[in-house]
Every structure is written in structure tokens, then in C-alpha cells.
C-alpha positions in Angstrom: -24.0 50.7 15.4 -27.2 49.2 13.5 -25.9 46.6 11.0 -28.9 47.0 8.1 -29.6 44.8 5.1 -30.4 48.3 3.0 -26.9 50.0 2.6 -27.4 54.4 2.5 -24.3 54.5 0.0 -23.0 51.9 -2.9 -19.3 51.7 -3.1 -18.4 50.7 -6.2 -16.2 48.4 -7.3 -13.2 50.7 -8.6 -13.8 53.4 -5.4 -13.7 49.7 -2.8 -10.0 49.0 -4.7 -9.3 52.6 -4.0 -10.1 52.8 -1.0 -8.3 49.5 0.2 -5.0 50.6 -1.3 -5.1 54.0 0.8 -5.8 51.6 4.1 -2.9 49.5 3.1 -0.5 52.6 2.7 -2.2 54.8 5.4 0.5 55.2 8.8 -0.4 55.0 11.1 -3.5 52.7 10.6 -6.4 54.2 10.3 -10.1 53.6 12.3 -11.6 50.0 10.5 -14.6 51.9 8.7 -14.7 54.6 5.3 -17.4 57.0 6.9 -19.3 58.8 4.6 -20.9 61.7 5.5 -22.1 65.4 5.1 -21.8 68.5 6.4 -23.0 72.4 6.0 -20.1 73.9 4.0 -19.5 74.4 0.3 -20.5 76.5 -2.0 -23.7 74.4 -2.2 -24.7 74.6 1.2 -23.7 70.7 1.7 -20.3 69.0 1.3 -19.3 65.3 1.6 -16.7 64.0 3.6 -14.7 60.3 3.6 -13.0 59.3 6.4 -11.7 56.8 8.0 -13.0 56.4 11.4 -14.5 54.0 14.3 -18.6 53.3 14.4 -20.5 55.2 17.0 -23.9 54.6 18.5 -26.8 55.2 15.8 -24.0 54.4 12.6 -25.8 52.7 9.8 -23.5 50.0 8.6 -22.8 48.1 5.7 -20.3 45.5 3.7 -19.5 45.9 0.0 -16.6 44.9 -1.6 -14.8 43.9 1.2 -15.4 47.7 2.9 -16.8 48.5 5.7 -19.1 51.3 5.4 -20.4 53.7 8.2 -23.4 56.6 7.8 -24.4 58.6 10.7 -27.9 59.5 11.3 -28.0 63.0 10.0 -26.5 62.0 7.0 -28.0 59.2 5.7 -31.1 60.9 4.8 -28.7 63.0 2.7 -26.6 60.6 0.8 -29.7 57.5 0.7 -28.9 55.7 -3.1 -25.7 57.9 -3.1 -22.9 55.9 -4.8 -19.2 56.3 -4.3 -16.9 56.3 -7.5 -13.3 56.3 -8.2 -11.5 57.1 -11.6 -7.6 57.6 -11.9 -8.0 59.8 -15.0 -5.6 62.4 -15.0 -8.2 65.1 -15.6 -11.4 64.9 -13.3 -9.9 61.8 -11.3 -10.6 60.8 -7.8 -13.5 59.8 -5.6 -16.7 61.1 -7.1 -20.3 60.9 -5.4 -23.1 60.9 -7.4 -26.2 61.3 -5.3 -30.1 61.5 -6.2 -30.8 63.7 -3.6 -29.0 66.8 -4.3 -31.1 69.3 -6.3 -27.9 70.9 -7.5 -24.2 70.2 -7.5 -21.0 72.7 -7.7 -18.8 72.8 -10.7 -16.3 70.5 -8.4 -18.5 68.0 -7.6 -17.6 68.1 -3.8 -20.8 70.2 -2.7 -24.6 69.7 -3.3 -28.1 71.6 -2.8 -31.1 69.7 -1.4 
């Protein structure tokens, strides 16, 4: 794992309070760090995934809000300066990624073109 000072994906403040909560409730206890990564799929081409997960050799790592972040290396080119969102609104809630690097998004927001 490569600790860097330039974090691929903000977290923001409402997704990091999110995200501690589901740790806290999670059973059994899940791996120490929110990965955030992509993968062919979609009906985009690309979809993002969040998981919960250990680090493995070449993860990019980062700190924010009290979350630990992980990024493999075929993602981050991907999601570099995506950020992470949460809303609770009972229409369009959940997590949300906007990213600068997708060309196009779906209607659901869960798949992107580059």
C-alpha cells in the first residue's frame, strides 16, 4: 500500500458520517478500509463500486474524515478528483460520485463513459 499526500477520491463530510455508521452496524466487522473502485459493467461501460476491504500491494491510500480510503491502480486514473457524496433524501438519496473524468453518466448515476 503507498500512503500519498494527494488523495484520488474526496470523501465528504456527510458520505465519511455515512460511512462510519454502516462500519459501526456492519456484522460481522468488515476489512478497516472503504475501497473505491471501478469496473467494466453498466450501461456506461464503467461502474463504481464501495466496499469494504483490506489494502493490497499498489493501493493508493488516504485519511479524510476519520476514513480510511483505498484506490487500486487501475482505478485511480478513473476516479482522480472524484468525490464521494451522501444525501438521506428520500428521493435520489444515497452515496453519489461525482467524477470529472467521466464524459457521460447514466440516468442512475452508478455508471460513467470515459
Amino acid at each position: 500500500m503507498n500512503d500519498v499526500a494527494e488523495c484520488v477520491v474526496e470523501v465528504t463530510e456527510e458520505a465519511a458520517a455515512e460511512i462510519k455508521c454502516m462500519r459501526a452496524r456492519a456484522n460481522p466487522s468488515p476489512g478497516p478500509h472503504l475501497r473505491v473502485y471501478v469496473e467494466a459493467g453498466g450501461c456506461s461501460g464503467m461502474q463504481y463500486g464501495l466496499v469494504f476491504d483490506q489494502a493490497r500491494d499498489g493501493d493508493l491510500a488516504s485519511e479524510q474524515h476519520g476514513v480510511s480510503l483505498v484506490v487500486d491502480g487501475f482505478s485511480a486514473p478513473y476516479l482522480r478528483g472524484a468525490v464521494v457524496d451522501f444525501s438521506d433524501a428520500l428521493t435520489g438519496g444515497g452515496f453519489k460520485i461525482r467524477n470529472p473524468n467521466a464524459r457521460q453518466s447514466c440516468g442512475c448515476g452508478h455508471s460513467f463513459e470515459t
